[in-house]
C-alpha positions as CSV (number, residue, x, y, z in Angstrom):
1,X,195.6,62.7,162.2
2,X,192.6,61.9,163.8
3,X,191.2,60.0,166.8
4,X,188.9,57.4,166.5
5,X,185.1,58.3,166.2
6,X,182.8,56.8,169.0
7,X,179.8,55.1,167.2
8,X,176.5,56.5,167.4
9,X,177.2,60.3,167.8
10,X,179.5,62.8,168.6
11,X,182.5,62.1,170.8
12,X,181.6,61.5,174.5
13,X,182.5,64.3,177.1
14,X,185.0,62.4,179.1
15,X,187.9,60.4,177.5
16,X,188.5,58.2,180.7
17,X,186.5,57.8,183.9
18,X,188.3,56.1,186.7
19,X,185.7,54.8,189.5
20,X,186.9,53.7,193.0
21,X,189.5,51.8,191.6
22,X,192.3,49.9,194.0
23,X,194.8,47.6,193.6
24,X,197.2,45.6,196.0
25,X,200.0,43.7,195.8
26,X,200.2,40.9,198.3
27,X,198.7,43.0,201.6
28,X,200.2,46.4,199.7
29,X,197.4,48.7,198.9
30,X,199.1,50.5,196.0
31,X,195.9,52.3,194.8
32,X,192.8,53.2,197.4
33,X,189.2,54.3,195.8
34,X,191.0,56.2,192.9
35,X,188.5,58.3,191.3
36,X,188.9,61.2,188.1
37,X,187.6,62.0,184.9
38,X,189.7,63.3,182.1
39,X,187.8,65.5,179.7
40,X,188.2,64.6,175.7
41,X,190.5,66.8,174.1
42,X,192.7,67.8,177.4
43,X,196.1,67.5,178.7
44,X,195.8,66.0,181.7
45,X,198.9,65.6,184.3
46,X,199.2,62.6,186.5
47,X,201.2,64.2,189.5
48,X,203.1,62.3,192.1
49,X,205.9,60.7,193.8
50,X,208.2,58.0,192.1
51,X,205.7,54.8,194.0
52,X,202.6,56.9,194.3
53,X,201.1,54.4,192.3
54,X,201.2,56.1,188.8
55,X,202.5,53.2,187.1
56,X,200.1,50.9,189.2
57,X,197.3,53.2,187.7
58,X,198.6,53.4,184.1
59,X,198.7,49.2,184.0
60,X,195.3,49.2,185.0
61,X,194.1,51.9,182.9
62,X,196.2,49.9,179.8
63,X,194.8,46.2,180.6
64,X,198.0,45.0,182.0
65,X,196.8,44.4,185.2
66,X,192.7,43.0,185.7
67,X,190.6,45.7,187.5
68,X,189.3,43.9,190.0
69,X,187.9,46.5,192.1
70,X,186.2,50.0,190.7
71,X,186.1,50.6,187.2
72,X,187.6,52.3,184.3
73,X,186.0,53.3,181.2
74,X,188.0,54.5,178.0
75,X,185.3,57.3,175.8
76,X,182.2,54.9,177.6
77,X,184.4,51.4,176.9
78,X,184.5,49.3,180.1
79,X,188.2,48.3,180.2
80,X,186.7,44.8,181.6
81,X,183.5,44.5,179.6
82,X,184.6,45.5,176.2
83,X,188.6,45.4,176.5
84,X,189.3,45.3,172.7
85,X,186.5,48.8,172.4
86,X,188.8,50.1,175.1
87,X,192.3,48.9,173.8
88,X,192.1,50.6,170.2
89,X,191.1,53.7,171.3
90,X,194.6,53.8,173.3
91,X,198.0,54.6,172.4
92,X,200.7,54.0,175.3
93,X,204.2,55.4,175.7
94,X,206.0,53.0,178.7
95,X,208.5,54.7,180.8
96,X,211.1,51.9,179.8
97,X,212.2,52.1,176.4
98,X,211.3,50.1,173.4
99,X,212.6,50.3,170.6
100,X,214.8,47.7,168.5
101,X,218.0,49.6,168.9
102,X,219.2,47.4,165.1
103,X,216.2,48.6,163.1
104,X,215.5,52.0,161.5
105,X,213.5,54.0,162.5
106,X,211.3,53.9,159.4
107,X,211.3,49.9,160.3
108,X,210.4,49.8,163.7
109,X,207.1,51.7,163.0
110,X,206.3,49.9,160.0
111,X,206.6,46.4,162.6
112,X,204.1,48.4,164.8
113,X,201.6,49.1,161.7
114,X,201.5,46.1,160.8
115,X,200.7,44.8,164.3
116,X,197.8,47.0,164.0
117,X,196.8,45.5,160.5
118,X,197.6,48.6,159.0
119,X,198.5,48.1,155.3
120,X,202.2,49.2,154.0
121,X,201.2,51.9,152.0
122,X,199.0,53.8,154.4
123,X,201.4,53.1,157.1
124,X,204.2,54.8,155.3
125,X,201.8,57.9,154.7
126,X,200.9,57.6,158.6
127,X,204.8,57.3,159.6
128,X,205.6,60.4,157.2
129,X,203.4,62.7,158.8
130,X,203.4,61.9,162.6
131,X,207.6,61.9,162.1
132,X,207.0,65.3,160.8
133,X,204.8,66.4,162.9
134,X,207.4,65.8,165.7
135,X,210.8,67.3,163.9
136,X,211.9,63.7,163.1
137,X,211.3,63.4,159.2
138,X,214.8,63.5,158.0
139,X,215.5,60.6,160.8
140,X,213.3,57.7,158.8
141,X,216.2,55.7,157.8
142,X,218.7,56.2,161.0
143,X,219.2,53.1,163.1
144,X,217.4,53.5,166.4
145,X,220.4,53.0,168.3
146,X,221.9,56.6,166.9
147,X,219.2,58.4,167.9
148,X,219.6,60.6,171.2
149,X,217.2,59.5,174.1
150,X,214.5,62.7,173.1
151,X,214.6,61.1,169.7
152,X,214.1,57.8,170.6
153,X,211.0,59.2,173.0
154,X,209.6,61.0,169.9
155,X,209.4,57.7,168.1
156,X,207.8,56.1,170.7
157,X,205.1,58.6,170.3
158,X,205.1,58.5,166.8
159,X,204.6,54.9,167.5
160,X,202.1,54.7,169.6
161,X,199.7,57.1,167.3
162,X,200.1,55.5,164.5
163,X,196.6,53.5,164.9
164,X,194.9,57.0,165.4
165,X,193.9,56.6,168.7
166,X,191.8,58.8,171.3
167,X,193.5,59.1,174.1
168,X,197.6,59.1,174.5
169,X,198.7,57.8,178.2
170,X,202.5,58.4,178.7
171,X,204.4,57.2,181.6
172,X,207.3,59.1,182.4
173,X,208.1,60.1,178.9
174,X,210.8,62.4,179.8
175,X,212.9,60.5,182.8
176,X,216.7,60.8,182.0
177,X,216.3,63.4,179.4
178,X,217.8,67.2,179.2
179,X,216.0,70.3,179.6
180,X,215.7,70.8,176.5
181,X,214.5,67.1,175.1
182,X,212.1,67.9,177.5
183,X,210.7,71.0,176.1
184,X,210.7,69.9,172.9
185,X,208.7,66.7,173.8
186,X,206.2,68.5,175.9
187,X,205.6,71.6,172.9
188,X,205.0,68.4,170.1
189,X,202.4,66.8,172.5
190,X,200.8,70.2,173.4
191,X,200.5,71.1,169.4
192,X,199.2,67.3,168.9
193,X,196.8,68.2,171.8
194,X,195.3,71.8,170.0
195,X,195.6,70.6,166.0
196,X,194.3,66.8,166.5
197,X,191.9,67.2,169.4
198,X,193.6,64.0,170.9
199,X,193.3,63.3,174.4
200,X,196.6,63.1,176.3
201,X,197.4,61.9,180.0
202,X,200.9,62.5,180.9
203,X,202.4,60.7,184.0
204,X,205.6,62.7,185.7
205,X,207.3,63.3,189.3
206,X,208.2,66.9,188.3
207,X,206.1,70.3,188.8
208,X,207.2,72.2,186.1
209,X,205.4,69.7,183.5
210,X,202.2,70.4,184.9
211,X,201.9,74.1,183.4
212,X,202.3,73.1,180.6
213,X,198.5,70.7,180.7
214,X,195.3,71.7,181.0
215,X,194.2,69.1,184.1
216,X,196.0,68.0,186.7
217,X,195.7,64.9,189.0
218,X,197.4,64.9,192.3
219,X,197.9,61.4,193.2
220,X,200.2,60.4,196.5
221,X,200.7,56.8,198.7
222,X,197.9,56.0,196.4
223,X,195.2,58.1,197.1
224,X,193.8,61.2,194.9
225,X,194.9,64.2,196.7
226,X,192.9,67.0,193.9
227,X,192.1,67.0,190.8
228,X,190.9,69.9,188.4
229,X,191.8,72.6,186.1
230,X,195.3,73.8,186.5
231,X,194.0,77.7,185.5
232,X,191.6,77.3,188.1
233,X,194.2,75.7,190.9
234,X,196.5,78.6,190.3
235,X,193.9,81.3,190.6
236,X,191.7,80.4,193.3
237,X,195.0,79.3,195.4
238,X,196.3,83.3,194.7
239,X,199.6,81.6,194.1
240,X,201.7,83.4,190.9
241,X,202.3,80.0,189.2
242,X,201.4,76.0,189.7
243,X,204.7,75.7,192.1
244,X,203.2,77.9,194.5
245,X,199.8,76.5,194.1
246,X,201.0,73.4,194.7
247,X,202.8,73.9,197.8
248,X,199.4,75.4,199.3
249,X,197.2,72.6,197.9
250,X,199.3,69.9,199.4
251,X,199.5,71.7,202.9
252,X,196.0,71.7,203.4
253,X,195.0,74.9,201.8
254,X,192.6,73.0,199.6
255,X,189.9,75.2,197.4
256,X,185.7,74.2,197.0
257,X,186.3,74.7,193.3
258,X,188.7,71.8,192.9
259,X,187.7,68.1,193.1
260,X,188.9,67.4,196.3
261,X,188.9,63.9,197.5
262,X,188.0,63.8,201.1
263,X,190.0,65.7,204.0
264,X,191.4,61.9,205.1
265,X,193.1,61.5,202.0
266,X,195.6,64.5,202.5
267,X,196.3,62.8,206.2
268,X,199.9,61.9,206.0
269,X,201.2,62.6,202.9
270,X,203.6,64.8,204.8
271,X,205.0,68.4,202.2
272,X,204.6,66.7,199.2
273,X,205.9,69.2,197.3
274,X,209.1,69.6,199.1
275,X,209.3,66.0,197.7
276,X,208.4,66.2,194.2
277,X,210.8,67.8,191.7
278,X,211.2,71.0,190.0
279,X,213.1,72.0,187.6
280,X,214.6,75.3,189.1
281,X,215.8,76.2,185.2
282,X,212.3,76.1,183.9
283,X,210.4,79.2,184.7
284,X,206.4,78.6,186.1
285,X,204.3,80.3,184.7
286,X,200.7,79.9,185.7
287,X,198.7,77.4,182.8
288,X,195.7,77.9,180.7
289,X,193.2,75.9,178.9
């Protein structure tokens, strides 16, 4: 499975570029001057609180919501300018699920390829080698609704690659499942990640998620707290693994090498880490690209 080809070269350095971007609801500032880069072919982690405006971001970034202020720009696409550029080189996992619970699975993904204008036959070739490629090939003809909540999740990815897109955005994808759904979701997108050269930006609340990516972006009340390597936030913070890094970066122990986004933007956000979640059965142990 491949991503998309940008026209007129070789693939562009940066899968998404987010550009002073803010958004309100009402007199609600959910997102203030949000700016980040994702590099093509990473694993980027979207870090923060449940309302730090990851959801906000991930609408904005998807078309959902207009961009009225800043910019986004998906391999070079404006999201505003050229939205159907943009749109196709996306796939999107929501944190609420989606499938129909009376089809199989087989049949919900053949709804989605056609969608996509995606003839039967190569949509049954596509749908064959994604399931398999996520440990979910013998499950083509189960009913959604007997699937356990990791399967269901694996679909959705399945789902959402099925018209080869760039860069994967997930929101979420692993809220209400066990330890182990977990791990098995984040080892399928990390092997998707190193065999494909797809692009992934994972949204989540909990720490332990982050080791497994290669960027992260720390993003609380709305604001980008850092954003960079997680390799390179571990080593220049002397912390043993990205739990420890994280507590120092968000108590003001911020490093030159990071992407740091103004000294005002840590103001207030209070021990964010003591907030976020981690997942004490999960052992940390410092990422790599």
């Amino acid at each position: 499975m491949h991503g998309i080809e940008d026209e007129g070269g070789p693939a562009q350095a940066m899968a998404l570029e987010v550009a002073m971007v803010s958004h309100s609801y009402g007199q609600k500032k959910a997102l203030d001057a949000v700016s980040f880069s994702l590099p093509a072919g990473s694993f980027t982690v979207l870090l923060g609180l449940n309302g730090a405006g990851k959801t906000t971001l991930f609408s904005l970034v998807s078309h959902l919501y207009d961009t009225r202020h800043g910019s986004i720009r998906v391999f070079g696409r404006d999201i505003r300018r050229e939205p159907g550029e943009a749109l196709r080189r996306l796939g999107i996992v929501f944190q609420a699920r989606t499938l129909d619970l009376d089809l199989s699975v087989g049949q919900n993904l053949a709804y989605h390829a056609a969608l996509h204008g995606i003839g039967r036959r190569d949509a049954m070739v596509r749908i064959k080698d994604l399931l398999a490629q996520v440990d979910m090939a013998d499950r083509l003809h189960d009913k959604a609704r007997d699937l356990s909540g990791g399967q269901m999740r694996r679909v959705e990815i399945v789902r959402a690659l099925l018209h080869r897109p760039s860069l994967l955005l997930l929101d979420e994808a692993t809220v209400g499942l066990d330890i182990r759904s977990r791990s098995d979701i984040l080892a399928a997108i990390r092997v998707l990640v190193k065999q494909t050269g797809l692009s992934v930006f994972w949204a989540t609340h909990l720490i332990d998620e982050v080791d497994q990516a290669d960027d992260v972006v720390i993003l609380d009340k709305g604001r980008v707290l850092v954003a960079g390597a997680v390799a390179d936030m571990v080593r220049q913070s002397g912390a043993r693994d990205i739990g420890g890094a994280f507590t120092g970066l968000t108590s003001g122990a911020l490093h030159s090498g990071l992407s740091v986004v103004t000294a005002a933007a840590i103001e207030g956000s209070g021990d964010l880490a003591a907030r976020c979640e981690v997942d004490a059965t999960a052992p940390l142990v410092g990422a790599a690209r």
